[in-house]
NUDREN-931233 format. One record per atom (N, C-alpha, C): y, x, z; residue in one letter; residue number from 1; atom name. Coordinates in nm, 4 decimals, padded with zeros to 6 digits. Each point is the difference from the previous one (the first is absolute). Layout:
<paros>
yy->Y xx->X zz->Z residuo->A num->NUM atomo->CA
...
</paros>
This chain:
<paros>
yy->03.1654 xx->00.2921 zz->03.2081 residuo->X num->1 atomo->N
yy->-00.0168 xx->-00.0378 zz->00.1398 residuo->X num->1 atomo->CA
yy->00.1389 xx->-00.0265 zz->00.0571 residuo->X num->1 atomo->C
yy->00.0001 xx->-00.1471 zz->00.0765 residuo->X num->2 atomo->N
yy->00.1204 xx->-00.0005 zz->00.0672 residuo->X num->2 atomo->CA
yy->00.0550 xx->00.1359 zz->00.0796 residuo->X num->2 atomo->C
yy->00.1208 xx->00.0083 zz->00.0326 residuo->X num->3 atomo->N
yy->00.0706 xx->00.0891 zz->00.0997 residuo->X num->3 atomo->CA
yy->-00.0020 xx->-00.0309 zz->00.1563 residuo->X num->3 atomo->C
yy->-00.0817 xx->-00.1452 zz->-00.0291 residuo->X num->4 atomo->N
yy->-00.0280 xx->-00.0414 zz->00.1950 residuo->X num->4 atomo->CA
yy->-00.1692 xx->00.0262 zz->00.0252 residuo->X num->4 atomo->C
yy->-00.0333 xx->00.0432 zz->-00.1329 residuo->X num->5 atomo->N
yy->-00.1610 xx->00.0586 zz->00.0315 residuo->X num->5 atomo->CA
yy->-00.0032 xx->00.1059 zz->00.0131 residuo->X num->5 atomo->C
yy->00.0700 xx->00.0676 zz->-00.0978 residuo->X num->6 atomo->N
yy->00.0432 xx->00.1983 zz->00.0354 residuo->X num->6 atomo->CA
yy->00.0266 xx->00.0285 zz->00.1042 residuo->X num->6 atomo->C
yy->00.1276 xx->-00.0993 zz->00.0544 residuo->X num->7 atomo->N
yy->00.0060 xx->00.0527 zz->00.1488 residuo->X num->7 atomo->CA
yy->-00.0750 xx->-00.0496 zz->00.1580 residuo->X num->7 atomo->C
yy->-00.0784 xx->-00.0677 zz->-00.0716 residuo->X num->8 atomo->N
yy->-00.1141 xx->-00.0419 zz->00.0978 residuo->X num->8 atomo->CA
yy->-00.0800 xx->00.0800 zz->00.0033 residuo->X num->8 atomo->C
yy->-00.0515 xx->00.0605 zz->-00.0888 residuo->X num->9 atomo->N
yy->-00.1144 xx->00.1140 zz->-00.0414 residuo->X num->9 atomo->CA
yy->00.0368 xx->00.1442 zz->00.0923 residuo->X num->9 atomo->C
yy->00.0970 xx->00.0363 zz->-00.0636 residuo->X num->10 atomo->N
yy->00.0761 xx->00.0744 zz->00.0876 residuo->X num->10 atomo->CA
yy->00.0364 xx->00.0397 zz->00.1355 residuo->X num->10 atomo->C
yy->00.0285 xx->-00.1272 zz->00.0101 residuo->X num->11 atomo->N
yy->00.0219 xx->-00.0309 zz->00.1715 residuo->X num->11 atomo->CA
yy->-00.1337 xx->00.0560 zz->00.0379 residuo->X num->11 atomo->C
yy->-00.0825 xx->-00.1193 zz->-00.0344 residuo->X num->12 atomo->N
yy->-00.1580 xx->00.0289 zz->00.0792 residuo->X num->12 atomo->CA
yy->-00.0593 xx->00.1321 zz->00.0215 residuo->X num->12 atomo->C
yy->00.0171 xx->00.0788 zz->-00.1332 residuo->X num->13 atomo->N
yy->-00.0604 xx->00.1568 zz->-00.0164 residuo->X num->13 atomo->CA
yy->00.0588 xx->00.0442 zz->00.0688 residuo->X num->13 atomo->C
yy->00.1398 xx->-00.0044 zz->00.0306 residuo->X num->14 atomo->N
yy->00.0186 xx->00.0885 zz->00.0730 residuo->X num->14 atomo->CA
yy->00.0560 xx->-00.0246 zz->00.1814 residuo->X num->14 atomo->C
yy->-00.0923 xx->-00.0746 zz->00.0093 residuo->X num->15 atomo->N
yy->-00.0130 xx->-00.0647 zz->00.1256 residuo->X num->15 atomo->CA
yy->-00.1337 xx->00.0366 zz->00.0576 residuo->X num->15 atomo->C
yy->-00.0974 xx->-00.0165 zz->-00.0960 residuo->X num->16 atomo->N
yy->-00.1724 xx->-00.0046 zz->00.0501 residuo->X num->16 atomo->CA
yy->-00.0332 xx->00.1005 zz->-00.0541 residuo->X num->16 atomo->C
yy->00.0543 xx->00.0648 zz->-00.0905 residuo->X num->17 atomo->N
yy->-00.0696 xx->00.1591 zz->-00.0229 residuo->X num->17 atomo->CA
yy->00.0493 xx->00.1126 zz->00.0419 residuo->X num->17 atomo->C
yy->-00.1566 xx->00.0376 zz->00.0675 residuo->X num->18 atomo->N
yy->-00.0120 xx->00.1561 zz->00.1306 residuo->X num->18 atomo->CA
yy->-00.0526 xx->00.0566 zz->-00.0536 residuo->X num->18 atomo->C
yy->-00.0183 xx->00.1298 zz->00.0240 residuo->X num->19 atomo->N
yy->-00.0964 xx->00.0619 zz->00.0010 residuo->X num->19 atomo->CA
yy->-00.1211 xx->00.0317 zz->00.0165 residuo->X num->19 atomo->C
yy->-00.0992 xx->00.0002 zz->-00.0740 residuo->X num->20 atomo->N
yy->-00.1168 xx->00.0312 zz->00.0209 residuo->X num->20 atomo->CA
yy->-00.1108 xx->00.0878 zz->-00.0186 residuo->X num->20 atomo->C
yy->-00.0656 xx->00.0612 zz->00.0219 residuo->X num->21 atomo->N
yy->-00.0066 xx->00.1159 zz->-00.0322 residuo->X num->21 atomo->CA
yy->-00.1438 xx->00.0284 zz->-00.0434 residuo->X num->21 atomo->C
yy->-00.0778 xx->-00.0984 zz->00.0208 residuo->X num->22 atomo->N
yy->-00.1590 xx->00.0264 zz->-00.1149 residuo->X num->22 atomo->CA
yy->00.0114 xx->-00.1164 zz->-00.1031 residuo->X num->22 atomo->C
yy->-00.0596 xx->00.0376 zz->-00.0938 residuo->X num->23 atomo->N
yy->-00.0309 xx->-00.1268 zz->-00.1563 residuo->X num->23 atomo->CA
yy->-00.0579 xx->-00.0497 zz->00.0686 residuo->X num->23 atomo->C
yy->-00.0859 xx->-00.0255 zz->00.0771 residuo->X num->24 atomo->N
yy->-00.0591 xx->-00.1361 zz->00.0370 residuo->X num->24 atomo->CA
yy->00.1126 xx->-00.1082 zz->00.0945 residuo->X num->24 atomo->C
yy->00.0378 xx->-00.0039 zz->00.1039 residuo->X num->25 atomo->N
yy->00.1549 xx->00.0135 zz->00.0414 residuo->X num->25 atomo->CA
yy->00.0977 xx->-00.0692 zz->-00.1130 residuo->X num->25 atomo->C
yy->00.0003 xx->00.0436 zz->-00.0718 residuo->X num->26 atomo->N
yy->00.1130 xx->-00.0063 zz->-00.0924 residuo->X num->26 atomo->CA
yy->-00.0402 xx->-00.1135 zz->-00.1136 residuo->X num->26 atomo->C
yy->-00.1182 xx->-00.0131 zz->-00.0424 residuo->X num->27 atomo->N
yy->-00.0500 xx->-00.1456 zz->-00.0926 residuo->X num->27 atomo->CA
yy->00.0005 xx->-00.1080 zz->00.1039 residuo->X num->27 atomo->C
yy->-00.0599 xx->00.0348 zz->00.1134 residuo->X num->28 atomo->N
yy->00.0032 xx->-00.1091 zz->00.0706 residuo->X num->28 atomo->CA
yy->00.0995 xx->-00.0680 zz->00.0286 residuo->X num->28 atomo->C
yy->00.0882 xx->00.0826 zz->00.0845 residuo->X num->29 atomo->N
yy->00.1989 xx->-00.0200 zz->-00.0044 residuo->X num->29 atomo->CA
yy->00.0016 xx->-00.0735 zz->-00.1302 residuo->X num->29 atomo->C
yy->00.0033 xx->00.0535 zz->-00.0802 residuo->X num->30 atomo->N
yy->00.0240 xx->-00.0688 zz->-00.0940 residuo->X num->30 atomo->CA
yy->-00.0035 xx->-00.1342 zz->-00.0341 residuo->X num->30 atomo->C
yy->-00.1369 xx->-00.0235 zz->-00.0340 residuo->X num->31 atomo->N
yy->-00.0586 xx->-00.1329 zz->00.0141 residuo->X num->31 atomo->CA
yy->00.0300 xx->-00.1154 zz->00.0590 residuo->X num->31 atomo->C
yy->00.0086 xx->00.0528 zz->00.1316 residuo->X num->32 atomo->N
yy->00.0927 xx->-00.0705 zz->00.1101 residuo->X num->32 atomo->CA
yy->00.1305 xx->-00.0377 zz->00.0092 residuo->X num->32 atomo->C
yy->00.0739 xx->00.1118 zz->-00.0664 residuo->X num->33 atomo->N
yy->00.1596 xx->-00.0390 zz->-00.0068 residuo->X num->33 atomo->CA
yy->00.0298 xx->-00.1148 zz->-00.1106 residuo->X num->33 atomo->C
yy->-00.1132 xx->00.0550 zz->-00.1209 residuo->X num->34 atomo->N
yy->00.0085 xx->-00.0798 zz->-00.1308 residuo->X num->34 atomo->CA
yy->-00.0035 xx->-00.1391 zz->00.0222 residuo->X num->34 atomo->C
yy->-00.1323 xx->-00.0523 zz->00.0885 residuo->X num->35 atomo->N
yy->-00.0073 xx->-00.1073 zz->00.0284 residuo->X num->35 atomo->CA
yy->00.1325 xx->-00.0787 zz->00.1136 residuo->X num->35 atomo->C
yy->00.0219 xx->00.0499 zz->00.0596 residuo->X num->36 atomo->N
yy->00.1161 xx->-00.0213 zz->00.0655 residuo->X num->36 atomo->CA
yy->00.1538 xx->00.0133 zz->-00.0505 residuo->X num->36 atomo->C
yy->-00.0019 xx->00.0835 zz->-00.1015 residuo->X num->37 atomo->N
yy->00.1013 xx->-00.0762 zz->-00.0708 residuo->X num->37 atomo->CA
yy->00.0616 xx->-00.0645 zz->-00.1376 residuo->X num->37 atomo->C
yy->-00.1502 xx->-00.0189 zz->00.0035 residuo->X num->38 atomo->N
yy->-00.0368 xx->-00.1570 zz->-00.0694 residuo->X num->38 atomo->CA
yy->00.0258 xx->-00.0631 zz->00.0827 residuo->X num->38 atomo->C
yy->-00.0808 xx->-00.0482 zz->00.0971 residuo->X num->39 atomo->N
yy->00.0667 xx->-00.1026 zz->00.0611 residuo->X num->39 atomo->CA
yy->00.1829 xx->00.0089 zz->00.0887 residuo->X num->39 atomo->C
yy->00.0205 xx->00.0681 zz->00.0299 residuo->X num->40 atomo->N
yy->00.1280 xx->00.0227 zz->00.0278 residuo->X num->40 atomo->CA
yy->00.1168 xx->-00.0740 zz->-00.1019 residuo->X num->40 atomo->C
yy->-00.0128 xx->00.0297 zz->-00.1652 residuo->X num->41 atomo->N
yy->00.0223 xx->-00.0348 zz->-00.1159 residuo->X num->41 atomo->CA
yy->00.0023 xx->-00.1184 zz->00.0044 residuo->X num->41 atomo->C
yy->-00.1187 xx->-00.0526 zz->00.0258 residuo->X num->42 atomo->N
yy->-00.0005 xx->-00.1434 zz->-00.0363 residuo->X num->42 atomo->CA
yy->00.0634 xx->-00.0873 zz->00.0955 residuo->X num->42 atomo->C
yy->00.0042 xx->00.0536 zz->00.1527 residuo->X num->43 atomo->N
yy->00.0964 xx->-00.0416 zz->00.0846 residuo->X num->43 atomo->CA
yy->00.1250 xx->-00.0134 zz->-00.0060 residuo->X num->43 atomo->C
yy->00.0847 xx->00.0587 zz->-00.0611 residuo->X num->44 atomo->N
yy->00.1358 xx->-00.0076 zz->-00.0425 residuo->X num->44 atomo->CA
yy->00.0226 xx->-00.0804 zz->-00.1621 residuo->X num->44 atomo->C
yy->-00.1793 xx->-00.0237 zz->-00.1151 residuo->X num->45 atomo->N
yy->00.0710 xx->-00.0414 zz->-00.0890 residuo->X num->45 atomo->CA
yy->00.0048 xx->00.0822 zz->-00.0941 residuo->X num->45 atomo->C
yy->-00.0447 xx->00.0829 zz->00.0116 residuo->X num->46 atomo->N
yy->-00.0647 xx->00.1243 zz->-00.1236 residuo->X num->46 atomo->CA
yy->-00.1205 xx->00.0278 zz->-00.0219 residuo->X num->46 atomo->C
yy->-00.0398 xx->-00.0470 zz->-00.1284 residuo->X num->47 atomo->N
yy->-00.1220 xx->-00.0311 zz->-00.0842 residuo->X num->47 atomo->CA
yy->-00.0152 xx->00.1670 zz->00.0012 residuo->X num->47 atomo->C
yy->-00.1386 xx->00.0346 zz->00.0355 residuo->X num->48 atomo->N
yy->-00.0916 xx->00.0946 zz->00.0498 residuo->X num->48 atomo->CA
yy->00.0473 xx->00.1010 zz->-00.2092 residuo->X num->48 atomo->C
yy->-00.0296 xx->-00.1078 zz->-00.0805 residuo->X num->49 atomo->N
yy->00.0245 xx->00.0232 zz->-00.1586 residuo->X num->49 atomo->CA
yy->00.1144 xx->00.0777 zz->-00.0379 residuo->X num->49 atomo->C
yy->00.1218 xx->-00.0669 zz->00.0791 residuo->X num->50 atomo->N
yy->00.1224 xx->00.0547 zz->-00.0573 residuo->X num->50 atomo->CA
yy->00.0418 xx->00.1578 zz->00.0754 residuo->X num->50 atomo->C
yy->-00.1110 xx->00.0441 zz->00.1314 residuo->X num->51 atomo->N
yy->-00.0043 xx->00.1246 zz->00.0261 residuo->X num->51 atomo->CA
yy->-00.0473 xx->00.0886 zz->-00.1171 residuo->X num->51 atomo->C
yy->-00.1608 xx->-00.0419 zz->-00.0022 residuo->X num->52 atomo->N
yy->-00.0523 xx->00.0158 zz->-00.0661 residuo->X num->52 atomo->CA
yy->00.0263 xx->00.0432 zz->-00.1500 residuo->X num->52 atomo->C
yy->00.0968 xx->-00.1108 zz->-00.0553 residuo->X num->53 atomo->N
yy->00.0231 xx->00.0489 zz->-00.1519 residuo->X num->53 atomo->CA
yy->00.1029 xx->00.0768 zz->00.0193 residuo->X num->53 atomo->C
yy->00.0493 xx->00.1112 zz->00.0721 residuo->X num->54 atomo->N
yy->00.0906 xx->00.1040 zz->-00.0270 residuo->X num->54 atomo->CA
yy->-00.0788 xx->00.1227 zz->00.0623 residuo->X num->54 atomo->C
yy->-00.0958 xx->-00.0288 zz->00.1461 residuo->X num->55 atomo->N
yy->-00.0489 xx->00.1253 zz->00.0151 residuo->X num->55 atomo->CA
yy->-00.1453 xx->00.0251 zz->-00.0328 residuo->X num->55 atomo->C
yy->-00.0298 xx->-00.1167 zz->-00.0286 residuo->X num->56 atomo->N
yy->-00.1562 xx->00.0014 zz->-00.0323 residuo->X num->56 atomo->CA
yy->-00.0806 xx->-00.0147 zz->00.1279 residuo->X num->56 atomo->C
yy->-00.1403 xx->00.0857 zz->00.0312 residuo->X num->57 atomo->N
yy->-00.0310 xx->-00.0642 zz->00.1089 residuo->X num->57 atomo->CA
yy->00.0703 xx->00.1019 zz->00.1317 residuo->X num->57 atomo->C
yy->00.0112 xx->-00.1052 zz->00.0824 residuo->X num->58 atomo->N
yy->00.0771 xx->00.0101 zz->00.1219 residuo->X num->58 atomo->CA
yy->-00.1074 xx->00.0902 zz->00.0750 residuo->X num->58 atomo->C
yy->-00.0819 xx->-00.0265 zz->00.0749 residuo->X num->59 atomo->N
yy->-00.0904 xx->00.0993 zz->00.0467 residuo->X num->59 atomo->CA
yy->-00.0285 xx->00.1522 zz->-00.0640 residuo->X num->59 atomo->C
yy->00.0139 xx->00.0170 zz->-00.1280 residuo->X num->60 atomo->N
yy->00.0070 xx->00.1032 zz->-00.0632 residuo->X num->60 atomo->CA
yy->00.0943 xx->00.0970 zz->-00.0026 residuo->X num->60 atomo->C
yy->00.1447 xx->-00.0832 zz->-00.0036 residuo->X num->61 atomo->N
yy->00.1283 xx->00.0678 zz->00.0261 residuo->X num->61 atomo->CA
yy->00.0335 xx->00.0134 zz->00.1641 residuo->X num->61 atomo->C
yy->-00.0494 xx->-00.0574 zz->00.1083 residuo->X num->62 atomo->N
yy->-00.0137 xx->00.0033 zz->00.2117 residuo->X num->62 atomo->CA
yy->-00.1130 xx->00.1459 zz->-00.0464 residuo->X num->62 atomo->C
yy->-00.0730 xx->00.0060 zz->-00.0400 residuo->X num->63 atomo->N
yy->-00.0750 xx->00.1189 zz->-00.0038 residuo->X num->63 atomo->CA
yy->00.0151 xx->00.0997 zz->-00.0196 residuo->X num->63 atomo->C
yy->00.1064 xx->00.0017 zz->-00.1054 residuo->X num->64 atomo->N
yy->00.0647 xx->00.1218 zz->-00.0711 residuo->X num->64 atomo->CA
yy->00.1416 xx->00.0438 zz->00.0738 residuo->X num->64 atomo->C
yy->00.0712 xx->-00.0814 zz->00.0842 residuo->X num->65 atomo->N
yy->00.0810 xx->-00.0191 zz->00.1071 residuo->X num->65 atomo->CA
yy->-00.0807 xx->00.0965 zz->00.0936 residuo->X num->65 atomo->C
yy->-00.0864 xx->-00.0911 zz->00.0594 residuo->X num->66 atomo->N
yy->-00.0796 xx->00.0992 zz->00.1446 residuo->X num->66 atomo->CA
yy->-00.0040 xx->00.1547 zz->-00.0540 residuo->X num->66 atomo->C
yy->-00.1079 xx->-00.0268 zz->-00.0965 residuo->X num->67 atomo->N
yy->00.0128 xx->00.2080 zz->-00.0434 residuo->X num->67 atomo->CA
yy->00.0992 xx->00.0396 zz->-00.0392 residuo->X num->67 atomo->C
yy->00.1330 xx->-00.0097 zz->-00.0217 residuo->X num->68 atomo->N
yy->00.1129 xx->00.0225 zz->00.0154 residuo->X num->68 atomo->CA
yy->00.0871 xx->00.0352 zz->00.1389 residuo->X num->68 atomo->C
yy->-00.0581 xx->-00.0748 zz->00.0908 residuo->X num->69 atomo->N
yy->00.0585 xx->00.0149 zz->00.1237 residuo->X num->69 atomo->CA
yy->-00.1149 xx->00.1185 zz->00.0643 residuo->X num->69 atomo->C
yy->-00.0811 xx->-00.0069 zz->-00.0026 residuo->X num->70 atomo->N
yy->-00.1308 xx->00.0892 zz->00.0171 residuo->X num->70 atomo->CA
yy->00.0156 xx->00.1115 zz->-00.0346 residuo->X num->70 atomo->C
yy->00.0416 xx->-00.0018 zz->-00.1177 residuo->X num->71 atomo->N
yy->00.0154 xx->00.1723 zz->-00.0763 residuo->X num->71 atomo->CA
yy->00.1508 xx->00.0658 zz->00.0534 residuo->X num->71 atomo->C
yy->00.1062 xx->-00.1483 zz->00.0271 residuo->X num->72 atomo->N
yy->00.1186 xx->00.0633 zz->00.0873 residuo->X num->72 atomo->CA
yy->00.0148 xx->00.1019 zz->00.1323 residuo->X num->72 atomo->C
yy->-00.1053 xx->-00.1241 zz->00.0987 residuo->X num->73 atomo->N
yy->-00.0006 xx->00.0589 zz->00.1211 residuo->X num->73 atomo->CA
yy->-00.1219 xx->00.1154 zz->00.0108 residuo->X num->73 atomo->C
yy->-00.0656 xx->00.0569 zz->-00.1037 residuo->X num->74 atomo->N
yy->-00.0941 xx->00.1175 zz->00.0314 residuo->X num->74 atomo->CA
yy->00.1257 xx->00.0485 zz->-00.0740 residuo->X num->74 atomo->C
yy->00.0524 xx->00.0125 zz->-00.0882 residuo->X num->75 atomo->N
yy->00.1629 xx->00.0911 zz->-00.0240 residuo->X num->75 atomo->CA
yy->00.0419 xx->00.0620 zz->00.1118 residuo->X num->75 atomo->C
yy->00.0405 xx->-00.1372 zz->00.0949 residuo->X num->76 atomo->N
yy->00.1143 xx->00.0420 zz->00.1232 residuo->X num->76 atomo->CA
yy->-00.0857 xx->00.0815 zz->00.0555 residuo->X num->76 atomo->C
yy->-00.1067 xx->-00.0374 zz->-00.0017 residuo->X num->77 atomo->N
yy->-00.1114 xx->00.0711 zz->00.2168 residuo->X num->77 atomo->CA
yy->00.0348 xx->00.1310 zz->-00.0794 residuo->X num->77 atomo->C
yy->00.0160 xx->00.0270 zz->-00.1155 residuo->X num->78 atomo->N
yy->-00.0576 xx->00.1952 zz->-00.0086 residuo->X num->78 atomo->CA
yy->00.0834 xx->00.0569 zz->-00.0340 residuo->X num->78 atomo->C
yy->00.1318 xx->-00.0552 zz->00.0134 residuo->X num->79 atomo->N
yy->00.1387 xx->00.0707 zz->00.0122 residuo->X num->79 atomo->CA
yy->00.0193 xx->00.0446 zz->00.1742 residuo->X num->79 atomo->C
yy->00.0807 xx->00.0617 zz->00.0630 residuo->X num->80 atomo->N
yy->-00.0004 xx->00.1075 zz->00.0853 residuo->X num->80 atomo->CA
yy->00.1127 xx->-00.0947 zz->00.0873 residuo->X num->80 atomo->C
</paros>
């Protein structure tokens, strides 16, 4: 994968991914971001593919992001 798709990818995740805090919530987010940055991608000129062939599917990895941020901030709330 180019290094102007990595850091497009990048950028985006960590621009549009919040927290969320039920699995239902969180596929949906998903879904949504996935599709959006696909198209985002293709707006600048980056084939949806060349994400794709380094992280595999994109919605899968925004998902695993959210419950990441999810499992962060129930971390923080129950510290003092």
């Amino acid at each position: 994968m180019s290094e102007h798709a990595i850091e497009f990818l990048r950028g985006f995740i960590g621009e549009k991914v919040h927290c969320q805090h039920s699995p239902i919530k969180i596929e949906k987010q998903a879904e949504t971001l996935a599709k959006e940055c696909a198209a985002k991608a293709a707006e600048v000129g980056i084939p949806l593919e060349d994400i794709q062939e380094e992280v595999g599917d994109i919605q899968e990895l925004i998902a695993s992001r959210l419950e990441e941020a999810a499992e962060a901030d129930q971390g923080n709330a129950a510290k003092p």
